[in-house]
C-alpha positions in Angstrom: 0.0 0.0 0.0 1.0 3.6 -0.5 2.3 5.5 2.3 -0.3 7.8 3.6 -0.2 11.0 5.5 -2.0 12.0 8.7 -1.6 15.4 7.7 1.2 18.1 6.2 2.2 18.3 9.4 3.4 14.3 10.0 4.6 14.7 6.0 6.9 18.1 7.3 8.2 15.9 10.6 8.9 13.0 7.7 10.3 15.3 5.3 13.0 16.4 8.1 14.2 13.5 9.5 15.7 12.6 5.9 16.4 16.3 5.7 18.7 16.5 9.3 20.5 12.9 8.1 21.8 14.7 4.7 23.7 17.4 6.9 23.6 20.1 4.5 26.5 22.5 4.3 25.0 26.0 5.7 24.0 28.6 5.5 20.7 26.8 4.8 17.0 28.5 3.7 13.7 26.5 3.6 11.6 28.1 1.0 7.7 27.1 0.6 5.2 27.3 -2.2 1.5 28.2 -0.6 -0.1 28.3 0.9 -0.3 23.7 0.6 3.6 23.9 1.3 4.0 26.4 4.2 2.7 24.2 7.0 4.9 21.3 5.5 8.0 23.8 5.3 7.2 24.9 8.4 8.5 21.7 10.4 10.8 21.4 7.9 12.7 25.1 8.9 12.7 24.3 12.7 14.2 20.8 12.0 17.2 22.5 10.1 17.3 25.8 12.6 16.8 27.9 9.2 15.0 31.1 7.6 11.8 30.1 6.5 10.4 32.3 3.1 8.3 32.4 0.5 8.6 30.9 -3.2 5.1 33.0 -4.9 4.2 30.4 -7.7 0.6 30.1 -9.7 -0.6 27.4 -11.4 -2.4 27.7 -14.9 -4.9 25.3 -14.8 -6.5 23.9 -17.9 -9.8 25.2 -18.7 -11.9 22.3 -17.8 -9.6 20.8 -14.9 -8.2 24.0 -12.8 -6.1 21.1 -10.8 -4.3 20.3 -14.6 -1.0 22.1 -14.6 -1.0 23.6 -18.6 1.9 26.5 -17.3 2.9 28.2 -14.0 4.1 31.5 -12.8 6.3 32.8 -10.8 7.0 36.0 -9.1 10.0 38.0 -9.8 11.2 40.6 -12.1 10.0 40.0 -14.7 7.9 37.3 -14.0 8.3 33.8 -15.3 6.2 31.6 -17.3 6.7 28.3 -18.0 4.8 26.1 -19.9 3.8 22.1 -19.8 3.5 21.3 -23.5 2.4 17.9 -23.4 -0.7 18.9 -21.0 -1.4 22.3 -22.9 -1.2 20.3 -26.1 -3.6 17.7 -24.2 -5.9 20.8 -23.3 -5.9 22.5 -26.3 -5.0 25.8 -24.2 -3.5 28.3 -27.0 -0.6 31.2 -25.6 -3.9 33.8 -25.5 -5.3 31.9 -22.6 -1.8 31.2 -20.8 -1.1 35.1 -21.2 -4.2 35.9 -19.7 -4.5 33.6 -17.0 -0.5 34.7 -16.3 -2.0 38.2 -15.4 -4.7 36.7 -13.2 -2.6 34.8 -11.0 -0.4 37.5 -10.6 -2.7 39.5 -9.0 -3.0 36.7 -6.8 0.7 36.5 -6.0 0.5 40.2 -5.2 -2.0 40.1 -2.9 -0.4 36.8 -1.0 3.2 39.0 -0.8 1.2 41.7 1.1 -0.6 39.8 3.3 2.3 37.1 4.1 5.5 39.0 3.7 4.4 42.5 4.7 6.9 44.2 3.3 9.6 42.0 5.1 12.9 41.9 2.9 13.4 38.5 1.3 15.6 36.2 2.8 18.5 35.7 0.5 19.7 33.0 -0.9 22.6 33.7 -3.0 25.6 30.8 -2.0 22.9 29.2 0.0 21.7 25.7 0.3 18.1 26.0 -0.4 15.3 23.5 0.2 12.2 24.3 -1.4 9.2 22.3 -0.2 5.9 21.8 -1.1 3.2 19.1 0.1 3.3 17.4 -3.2 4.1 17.1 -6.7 1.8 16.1 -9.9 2.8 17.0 -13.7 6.1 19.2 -12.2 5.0 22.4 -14.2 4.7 24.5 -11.2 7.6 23.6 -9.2 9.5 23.3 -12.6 8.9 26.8 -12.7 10.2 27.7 -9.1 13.0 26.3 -10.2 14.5 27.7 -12.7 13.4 31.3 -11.0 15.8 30.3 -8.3 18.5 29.4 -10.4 18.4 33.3 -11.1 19.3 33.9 -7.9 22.1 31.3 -7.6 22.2 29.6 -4.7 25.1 26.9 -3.7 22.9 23.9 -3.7 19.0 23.1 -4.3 17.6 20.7 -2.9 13.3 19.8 -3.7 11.7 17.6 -0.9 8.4 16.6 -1.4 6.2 13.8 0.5 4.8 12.8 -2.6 5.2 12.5 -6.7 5.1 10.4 -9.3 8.2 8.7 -10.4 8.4 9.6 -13.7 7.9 13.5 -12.9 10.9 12.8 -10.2 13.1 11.3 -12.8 12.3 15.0 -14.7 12.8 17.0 -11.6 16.2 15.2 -10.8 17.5 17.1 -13.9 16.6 20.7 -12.6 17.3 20.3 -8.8 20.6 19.4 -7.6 19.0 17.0 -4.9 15.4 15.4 -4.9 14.2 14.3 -1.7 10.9 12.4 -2.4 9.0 9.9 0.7 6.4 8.4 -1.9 6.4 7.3 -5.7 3.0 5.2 -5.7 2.0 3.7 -9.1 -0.2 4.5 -10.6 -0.4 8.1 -9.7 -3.8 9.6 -9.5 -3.9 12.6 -7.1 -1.8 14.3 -4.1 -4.9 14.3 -1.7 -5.2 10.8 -1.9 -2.1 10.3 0.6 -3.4 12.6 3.5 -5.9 11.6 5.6 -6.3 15.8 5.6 -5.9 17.5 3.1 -7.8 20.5 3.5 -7.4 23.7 2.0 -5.1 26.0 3.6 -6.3 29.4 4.1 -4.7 32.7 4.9 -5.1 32.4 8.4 -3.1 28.7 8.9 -0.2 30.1 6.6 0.2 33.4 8.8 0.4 30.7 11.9 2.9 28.8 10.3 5.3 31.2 9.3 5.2 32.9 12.9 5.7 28.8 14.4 8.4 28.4 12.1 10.4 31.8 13.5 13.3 30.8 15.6 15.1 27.5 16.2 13.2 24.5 17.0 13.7 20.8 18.2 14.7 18.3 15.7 12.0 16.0 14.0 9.5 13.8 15.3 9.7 9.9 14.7 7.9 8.4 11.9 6.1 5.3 12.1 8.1 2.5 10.7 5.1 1.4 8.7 6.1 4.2 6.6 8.6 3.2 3.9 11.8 5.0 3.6 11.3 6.4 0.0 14.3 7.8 -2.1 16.3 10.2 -2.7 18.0 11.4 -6.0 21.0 13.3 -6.7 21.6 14.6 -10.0 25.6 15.4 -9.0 26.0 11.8 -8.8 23.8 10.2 -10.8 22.2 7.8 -8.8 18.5 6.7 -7.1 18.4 4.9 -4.2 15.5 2.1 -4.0 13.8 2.4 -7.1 14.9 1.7 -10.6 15.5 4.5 -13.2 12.6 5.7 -15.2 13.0 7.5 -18.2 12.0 11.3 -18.0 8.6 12.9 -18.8 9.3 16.1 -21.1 9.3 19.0 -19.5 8.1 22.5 -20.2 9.8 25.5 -21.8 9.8 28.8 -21.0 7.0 31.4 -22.2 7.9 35.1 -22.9 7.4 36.9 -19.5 4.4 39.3 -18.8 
């Protein structure tokens, strides 16, 4: 059976035991995506004693399925699209409705930067080893994108951990992150929320709370059951998976002109 989640919270305290036995070199930063990934991130940062900040990343959704990942966007300047092209092919999305929906979710990312950050200076990550976390991964488009906005910004090391994804979009992600921490590969794949027993929507309110638990250093990660499987772990440096055979890589998507 698949390993299953209580909730983000037991996936974060999962997440950073494999996390703490890596010893990465500091300076360390734990970024999130939200608002799914913040209280996931959360553990994670208090685990590692490190900054905990934002990564502001929309997904486009396809027309008929929002939850389908045609492109994402991410905050910066400029901002950065990137596009899946075997789902937008799939969806029959044309660059009209990607350019559109671009300017829709960045008023969203706007409004999350003022009512998470408030104005508070990014934390930097320049030389840095920087975890990005999220509470799951599906097609890759989104975190794909938060990516290679990072790589702008050139930290030392980055490293994705994730509780779940499927294999073949790890085997893809190995090739943009430097590490790829990943607890669960089930097969078939069908949906993140079906490996929480919670998997509720995170509002505002539960984001604000985790950010303000994750300030300041914390104690190191709770035990996981030992029902839970150990997972894997890639690293594209040295070319290797632990536990699972290769799979070959789903293609990726390719940057979109910037609004």
């Amino acid at each position: 059976m698949s390993q299953v989640f209580a909730d983000r919270t037991e996936a974060g305290h999962a997440l950073a035991l494999r996390l703490v036995a890596m010893a990465l070199p500091p300076p360390v930063v734990v970024l999130a995506l939200p608002r799914g990934g913040v209280p996931v991130a959360a553990v994670v940062a208090r685990a590692l004693n490190a900054p905990l900040d934002l990564l502001l990343v929309r997904k486009i959704g396809a027309p008929w399925q929002p939850e389908l990942a045609v492109a994402a966007v991410v905050d910066g300047q400029p901002p950065d699209i990137v596009v899946d092209e075997s789902t937008s092919r799939y969806s029959g999305v044309d660059d009209a409705y990607i350019q559109r929906r671009a300017k829709e979710e960045l008023r969203e990312i706007e409004r999350r930067r003022g009512l998470y950050l408030r104005g508070r200076t990014p934390v930097p990550v320049r030389g840095a080893t920087v975890v990005v976390v999220d509470d799951g991964v599906a097609t890759g488009t989104t975190i794909r994108a938060a990516i290679k906005a990072l790589r702008r910004r050139q930290p030392a090391r980055l490293v994705l951990a994730v509780p779940v994804a499927p294999a073949d979009t790890v085997a893809a992600l190995s090739q943009e992150a430097d590490d790829v921490v990943c607890l669960a590969q089930p097969e078939p794949f069908h949906a993140i929320g079906l490996h929480y027993v919670d998997f509720h929507q995170v509002p505002d309110e539960e984001v604000l709370a985790a950010l303000a638990a994750a300030q300041g250093p914390g104690p190191a990660a709770a035990p996981v059951s030992p029902a839970h499987p150990a997972g894997c772990r890639r690293d594209r440096r040295a070319g290797r998976r632990a536990r699972r055979p290769a799979v070959p890589r789903r293609a990726g998507g390719v940057p979109c002109r910037s609004v």
